[in-house]
C-alpha positions in Angstrom: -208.3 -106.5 -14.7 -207.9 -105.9 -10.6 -204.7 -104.8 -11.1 -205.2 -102.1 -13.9 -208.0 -100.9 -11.7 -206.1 -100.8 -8.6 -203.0 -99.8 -9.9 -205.8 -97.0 -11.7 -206.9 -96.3 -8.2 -203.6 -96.0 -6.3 -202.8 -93.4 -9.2 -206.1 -91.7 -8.2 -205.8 -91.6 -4.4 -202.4 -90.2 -4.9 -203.0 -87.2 -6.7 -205.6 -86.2 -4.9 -203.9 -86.8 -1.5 -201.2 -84.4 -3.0 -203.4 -82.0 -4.0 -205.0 -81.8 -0.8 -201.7 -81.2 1.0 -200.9 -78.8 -1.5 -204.4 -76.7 -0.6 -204.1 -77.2 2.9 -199.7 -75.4 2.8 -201.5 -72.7 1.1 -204.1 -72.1 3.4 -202.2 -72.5 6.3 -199.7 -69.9 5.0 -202.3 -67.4 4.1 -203.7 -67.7 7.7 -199.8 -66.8 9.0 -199.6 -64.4 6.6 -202.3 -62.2 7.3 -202.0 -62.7 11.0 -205.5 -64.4 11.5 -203.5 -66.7 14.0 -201.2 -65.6 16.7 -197.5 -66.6 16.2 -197.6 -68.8 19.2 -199.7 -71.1 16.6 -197.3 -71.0 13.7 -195.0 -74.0 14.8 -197.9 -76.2 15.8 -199.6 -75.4 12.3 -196.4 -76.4 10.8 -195.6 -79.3 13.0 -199.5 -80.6 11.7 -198.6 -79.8 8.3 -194.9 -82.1 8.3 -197.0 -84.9 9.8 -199.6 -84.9 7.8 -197.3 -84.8 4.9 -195.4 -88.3 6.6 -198.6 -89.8 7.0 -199.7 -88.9 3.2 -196.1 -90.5 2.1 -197.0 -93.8 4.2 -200.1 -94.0 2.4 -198.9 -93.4 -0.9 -196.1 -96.2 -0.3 -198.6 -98.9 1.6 -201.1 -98.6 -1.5 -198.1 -99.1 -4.0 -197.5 -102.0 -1.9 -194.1 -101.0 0.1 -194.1 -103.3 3.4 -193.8 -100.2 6.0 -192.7 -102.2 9.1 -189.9 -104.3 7.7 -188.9 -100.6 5.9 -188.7 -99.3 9.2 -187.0 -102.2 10.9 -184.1 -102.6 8.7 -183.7 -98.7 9.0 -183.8 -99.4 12.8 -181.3 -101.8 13.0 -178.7 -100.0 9.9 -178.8 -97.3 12.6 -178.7 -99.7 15.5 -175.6 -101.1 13.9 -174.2 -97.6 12.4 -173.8 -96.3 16.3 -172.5 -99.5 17.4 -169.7 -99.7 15.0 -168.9 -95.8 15.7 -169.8 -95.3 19.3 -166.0 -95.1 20.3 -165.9 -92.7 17.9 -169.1 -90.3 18.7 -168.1 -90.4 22.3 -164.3 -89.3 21.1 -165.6 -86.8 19.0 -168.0 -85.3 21.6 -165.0 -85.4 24.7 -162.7 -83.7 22.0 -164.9 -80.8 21.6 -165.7 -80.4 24.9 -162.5 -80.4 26.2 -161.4 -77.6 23.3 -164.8 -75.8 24.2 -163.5 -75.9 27.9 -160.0 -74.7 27.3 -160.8 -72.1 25.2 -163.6 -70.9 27.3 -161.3 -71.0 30.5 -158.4 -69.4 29.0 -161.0 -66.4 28.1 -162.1 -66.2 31.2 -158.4 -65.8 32.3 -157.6 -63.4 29.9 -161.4 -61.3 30.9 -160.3 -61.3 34.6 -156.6 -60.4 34.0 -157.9 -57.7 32.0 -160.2 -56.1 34.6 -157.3 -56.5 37.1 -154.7 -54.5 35.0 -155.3 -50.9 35.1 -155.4 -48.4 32.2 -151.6 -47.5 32.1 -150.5 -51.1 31.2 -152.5 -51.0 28.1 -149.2 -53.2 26.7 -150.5 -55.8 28.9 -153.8 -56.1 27.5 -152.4 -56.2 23.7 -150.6 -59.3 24.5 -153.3 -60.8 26.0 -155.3 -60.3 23.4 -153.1 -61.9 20.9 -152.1 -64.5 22.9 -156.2 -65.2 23.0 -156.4 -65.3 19.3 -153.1 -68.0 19.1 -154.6 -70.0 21.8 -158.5 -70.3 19.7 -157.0 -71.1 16.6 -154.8 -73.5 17.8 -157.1 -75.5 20.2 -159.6 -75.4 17.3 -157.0 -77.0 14.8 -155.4 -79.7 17.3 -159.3 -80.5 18.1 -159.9 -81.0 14.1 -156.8 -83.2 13.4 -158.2 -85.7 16.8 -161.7 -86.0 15.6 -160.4 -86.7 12.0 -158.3 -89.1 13.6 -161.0 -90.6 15.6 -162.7 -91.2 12.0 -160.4 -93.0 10.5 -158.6 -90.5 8.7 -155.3 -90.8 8.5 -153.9 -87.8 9.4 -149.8 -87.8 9.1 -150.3 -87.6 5.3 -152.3 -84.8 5.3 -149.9 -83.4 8.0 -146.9 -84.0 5.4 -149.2 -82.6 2.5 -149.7 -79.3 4.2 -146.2 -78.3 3.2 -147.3 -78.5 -0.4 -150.9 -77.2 -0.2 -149.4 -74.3 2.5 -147.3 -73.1 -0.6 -150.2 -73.5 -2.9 -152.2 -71.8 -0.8 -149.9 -68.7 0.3 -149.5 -68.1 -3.1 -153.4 -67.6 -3.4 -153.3 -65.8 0.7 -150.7 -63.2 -0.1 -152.7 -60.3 1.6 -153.6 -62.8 4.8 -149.9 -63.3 5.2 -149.1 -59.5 4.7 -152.0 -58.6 7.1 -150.6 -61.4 10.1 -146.6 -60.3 9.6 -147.9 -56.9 10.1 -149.7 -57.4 12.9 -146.6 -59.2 14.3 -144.7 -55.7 14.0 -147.8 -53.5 15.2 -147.8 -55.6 18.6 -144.6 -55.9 19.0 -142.9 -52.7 17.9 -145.4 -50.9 20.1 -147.5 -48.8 17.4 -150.2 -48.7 19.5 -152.2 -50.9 22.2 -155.5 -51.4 23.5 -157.2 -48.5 24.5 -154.9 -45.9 22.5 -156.5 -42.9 20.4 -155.2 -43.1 17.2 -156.1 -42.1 14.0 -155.4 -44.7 10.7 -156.1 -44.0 7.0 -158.2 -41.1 8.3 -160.5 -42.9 10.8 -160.0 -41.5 14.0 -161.4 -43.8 17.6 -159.8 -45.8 20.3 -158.6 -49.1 19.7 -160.5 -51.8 21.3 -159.3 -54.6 19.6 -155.9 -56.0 17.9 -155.5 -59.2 16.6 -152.8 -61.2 14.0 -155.1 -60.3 10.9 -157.3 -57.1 12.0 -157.6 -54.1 14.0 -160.9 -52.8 15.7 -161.1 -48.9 16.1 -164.2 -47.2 17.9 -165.2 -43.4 17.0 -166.8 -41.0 19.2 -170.3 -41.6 17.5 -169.6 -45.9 18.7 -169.1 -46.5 14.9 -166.3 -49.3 15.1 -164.7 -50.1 11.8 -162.2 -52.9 11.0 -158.4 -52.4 9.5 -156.8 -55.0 8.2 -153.2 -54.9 9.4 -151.7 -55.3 5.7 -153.6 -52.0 5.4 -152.7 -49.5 8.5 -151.2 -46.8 6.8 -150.5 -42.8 7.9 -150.8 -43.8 11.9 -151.2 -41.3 14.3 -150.9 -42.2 18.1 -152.8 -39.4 20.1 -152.1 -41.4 23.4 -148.0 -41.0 23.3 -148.7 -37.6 24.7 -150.8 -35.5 26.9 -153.0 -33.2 24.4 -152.9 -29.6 23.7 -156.1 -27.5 23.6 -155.9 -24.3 21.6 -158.4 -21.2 22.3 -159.0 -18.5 20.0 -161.4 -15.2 20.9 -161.3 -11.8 20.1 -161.5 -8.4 21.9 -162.5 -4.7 20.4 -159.9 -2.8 19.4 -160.5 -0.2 21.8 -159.2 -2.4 24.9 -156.2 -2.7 27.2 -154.5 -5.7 25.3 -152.0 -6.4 28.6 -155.2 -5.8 30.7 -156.9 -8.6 29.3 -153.6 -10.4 28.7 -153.3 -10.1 33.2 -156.5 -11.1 33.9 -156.6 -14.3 32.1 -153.0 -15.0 33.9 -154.6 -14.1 37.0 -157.8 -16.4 37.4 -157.6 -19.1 34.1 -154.6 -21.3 36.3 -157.8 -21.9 39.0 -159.5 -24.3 36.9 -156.5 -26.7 37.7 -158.1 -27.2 40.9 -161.6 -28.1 39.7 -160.3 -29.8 36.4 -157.9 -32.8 37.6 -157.0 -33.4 33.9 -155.4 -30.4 33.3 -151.8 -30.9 33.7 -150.5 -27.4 33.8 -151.8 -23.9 34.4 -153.4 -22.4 31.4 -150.9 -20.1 28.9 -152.2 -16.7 27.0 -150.3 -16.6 24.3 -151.4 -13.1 23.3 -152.0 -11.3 20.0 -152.6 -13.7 17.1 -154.0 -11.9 15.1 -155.0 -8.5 14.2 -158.4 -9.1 12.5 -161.2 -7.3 10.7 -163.8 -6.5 13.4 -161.2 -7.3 16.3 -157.9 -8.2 18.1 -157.2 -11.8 18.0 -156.1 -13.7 21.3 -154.5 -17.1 22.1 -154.9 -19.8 25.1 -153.4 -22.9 25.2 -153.3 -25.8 27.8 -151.9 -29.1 28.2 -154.2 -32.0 29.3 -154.5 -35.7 29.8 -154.9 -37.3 26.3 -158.0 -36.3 23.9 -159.2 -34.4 27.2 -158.7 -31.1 25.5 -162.2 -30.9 24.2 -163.9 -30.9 27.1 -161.5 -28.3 28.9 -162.0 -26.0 25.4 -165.4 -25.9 26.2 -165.1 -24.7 29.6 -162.1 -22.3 29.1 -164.2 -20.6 26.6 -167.0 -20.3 28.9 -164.9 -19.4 31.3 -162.9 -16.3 29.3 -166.3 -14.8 28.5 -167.6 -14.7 31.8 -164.6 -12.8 32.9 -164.5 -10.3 29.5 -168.5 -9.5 30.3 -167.2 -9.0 34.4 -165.0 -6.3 33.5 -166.1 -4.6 30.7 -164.1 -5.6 28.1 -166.0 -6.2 24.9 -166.0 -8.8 22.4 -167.0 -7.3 19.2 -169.4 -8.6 16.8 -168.1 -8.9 13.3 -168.3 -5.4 11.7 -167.4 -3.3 8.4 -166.3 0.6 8.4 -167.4 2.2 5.9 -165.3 5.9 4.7 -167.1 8.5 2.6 -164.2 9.9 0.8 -165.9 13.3 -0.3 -167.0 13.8 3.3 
């Protein structure tokens, strides 16, 4: 009869411990939820709420009659003799990552340093590095695998023999990964572009900033960077093989001096070479272009360091009206005749 009432009042207690830990989640989430506490208090509330769950489970297993301490002791000493057994082991494991954490986090530094020192024209320099970075990671991260399996237990020279078989099992699932690393091969080494280049690729125009085995990182004007796998570089244009060519259009009336205009530009567009360092030669007028609705078409081109040209558009513009308006020659707003035949 003691026991059906214990065992009736263990039941009991139980529940309605549960049920109280149960209210008191809830009400501790509500006050987080509606910000009654400050969020400094969260993790303590939480940290209460875990130990009073512990202590509930130590209740719940001391009234079903669970002897706590010798639980605890023979966890103690499995543990004890767990980390005794595999100490060699842990302390391999943790020199083996350190020491891959170290080289890879030296030979970054090297590669960070070396690329500070090198100076925009060996871009080719860069690349390699880069590369060379990436092959350096992945291999220091699979040597420090193999030794901590090792370290384990596991014997790895099978598993070394096996990777013949499971590499041709999985290339045949990796096709793409193995197109995208050959052609990285040929992008860094056939000199499509480097570090730093503008190019444009599948229609995504932005400087490279990154190249590695599998991917390419380009960087647009508006910081956008989008990644190109190198299986799928396709229609490449290189804007940095060659100084750039900016192109300005503008029109004059059809009442004025075209070789007028034509020997003024001559005359004072080739001084902006001495203000404008990356413009490599003297500004060209081109002349007539077109001979338009509402006016006379002109043309100025000039050569500039690469994807310079936009900036130097912007000023020769400027530039060409100021002089137009300085000696009266007038650019016409657009404008439609109209002829009264009976008249």
């Amino acid at each position: 009869m003691f026991l059906t009432f214990s065992t009736s009042l263990s039941i009991t207690l139980t529940i309605a411990v549960i049920v109280f830990f149960i209210w008191l989640t809830i009400f501790i989430n509500k006050l987080i939820n509606k910000q009654v506490i400050m969020k400094k208090w969260m993790f303590l509330l939480y940290g209460i709420d875990i130990l009073i769950l512990l202590v509930i489970i130590g209740f719940i297993m001391w009234m079903f009659g669970y002897d706590l301490i010798a639980e605890a002791n023979n966890l103690w000493i499995s543990i004890q003799q767990g980390f005794i057994n595999k100490i060699g082991a842990l302390i391999g494991t943790a020199i083996t990552i350190f020491i891959a954490m170290l080289v890879i986090r030296i030979f970054n530094i090297f590669v960070k340093k070396a690329s500070n020192k090198t100076s925009s024209k060996q871009k080719r320099v860069i690349t390699i590095l880069k590369v060379v970075q990436s092959l350096v990671t992945y291999t220091v991260e699979i040597i420090a695998l193999l030794v901590v399996l090792a370290l384990w237990g596991v014997n790895v020279m099978p598993a070394l023999a096996g990777l013949g078989i499971l590499g041709i099992i999985i290339g045949m699932g990796t096709q793409s990964l193995i197109k995208d690393i050959i052609s990285g091969f040929f992008i860094i080494f056939e000199h499509h572009f480097d570090v730093g280049d503008i190019v444009e690729i599948n229609g995504f125009k932005g400087e490279i900033i990154d190249i590695g085995l599998k991917s390419t990182k380009i960087k647009n004007w508006k910081q956008d960077i989008k990644i190109f796998s190198n299986g799928s570089i396709e229609n490449t244009i290189n804007y940095s093989l060659s100084p750039s060519i900016g192109i300005i259009d503008f029109g004059i009336a059809y009442k004025e001096d075209i070789q007028k205009t034509i020997d003024l530009l001559k005359k004072e567009l080739p001084k902006l070479r001495k203000i404008f360092p990356e413009i490599l030669e003297d500004p060209q007028v081109l002349g007539v272009t077109e001979l338009a609705d509402s006016s006379i078409n002109m043309r100025v081109i000039v050569k500039t360091e690469t994807e310079k040209h936009y900036g130097v558009e912007r000023v020769i513009r400027q530039e060409i009206k100021r002089l137009l308006e300085e000696n009266d020659i007038e650019i016409p707003f657009p404008q439609i005749v109209v002829h009264n035949s009976e008249s």
